[in-house]
N, C-alpha and C positions, 0 to 999 in steps of 0.2 A: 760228287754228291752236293756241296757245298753252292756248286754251279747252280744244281737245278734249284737248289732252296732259294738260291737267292732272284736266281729265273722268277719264278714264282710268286715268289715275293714283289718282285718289279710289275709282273701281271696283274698280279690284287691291287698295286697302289698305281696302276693306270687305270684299270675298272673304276676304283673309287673317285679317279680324278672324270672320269668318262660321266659318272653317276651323278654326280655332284651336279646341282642347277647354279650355271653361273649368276652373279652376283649381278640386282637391279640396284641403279643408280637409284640414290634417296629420293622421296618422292620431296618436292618443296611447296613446303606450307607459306602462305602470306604470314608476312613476319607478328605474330602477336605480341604486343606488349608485356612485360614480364610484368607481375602482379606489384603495384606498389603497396607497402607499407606506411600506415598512416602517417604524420611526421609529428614528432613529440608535442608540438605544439598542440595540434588536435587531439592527442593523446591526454596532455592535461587540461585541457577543456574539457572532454567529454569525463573525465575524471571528475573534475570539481562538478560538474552538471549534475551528475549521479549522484554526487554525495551530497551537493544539497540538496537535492531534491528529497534524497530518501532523511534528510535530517531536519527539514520542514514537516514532513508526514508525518513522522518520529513525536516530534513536537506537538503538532495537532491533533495526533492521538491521544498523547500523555493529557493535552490540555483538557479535549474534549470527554473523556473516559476515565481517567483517575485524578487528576488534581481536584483538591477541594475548594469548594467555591463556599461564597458566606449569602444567604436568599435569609430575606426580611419578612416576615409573618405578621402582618398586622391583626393578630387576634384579640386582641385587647378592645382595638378600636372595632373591628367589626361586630364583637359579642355588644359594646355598648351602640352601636349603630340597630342590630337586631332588637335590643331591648328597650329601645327607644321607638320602633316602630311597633312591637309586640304590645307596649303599653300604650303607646296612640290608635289604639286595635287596626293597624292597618296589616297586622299580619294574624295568622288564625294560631291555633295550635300545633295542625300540622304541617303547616309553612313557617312555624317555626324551627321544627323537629327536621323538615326538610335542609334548610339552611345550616343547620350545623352539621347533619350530615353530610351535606356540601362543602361546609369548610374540613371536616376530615378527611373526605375524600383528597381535597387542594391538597394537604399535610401530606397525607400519605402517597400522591404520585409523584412528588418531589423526587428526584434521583437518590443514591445514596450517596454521593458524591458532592453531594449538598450539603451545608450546613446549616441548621436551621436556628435563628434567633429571632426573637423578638422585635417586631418595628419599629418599639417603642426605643429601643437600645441603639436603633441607627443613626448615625448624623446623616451619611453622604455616602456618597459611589458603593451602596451595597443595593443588588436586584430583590426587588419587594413584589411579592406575590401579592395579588388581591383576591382572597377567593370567593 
């Protein structure tokens, strides 16, 4: 009995060897170049590029959008400029009423971001609005 098991046995594993799709040799590829990796040097180039880049932006937001700046309001000289022509009657009543209108308006589109003083109070390197 032993016989035929192992009979049998020997059948099934020459079927399977019979079944089996012998083995295609590798197909060959033109040889690709394996992927390089940037080399450190480029690596901290493109490092420092980014950072400052993004740390100039950084800055000229800050500048542009929250730091506070000092702007010069010459209202003093403008109200006596008005009422020096209001009394040479080169200006009417309601071109006068206009003009100061005009100068609140100036005041008020100023950013908030602004500080606003007097012209009279400036020496030098502060931005003076005329309005």
């Amino acid at each position: 009995m032993s016989e035929e098991i192992s009979m049998e046995a020997s059948e099934v594993f020459e079927e399977n060897d019979a079944v089996s799709v012998p083995k295609e040799p590798p197909k060959t590829y033109p040889k690709e170049q394996p992927k390089r990796q940037p080399g450190t040097l480029a690596l901290i180039g493109a490092c420092l590029v980014i950072s400052l880049g993004a740390s100039l932006a950084t800055i000229a937001g800050y500048d542009h959008w929250y730091a506070q700046k000092v702007v010069a309001v010459d209202i003093k000289g403008y109200i006596a400029q008005q009422r020096d022509n209001y009394l040479a009657g080169k200006l009417s009543d309601e071109e006068l009423r206009k003009s100061f209108d005009r100068l609140e308006a100036v005041i008020t589109s100023i950013p908030k971001n602004r500080v606003i003083i007097m012209g009279d109070a400036v020496v030098r390197n502060a931005e003076t609005v005329k309005p």
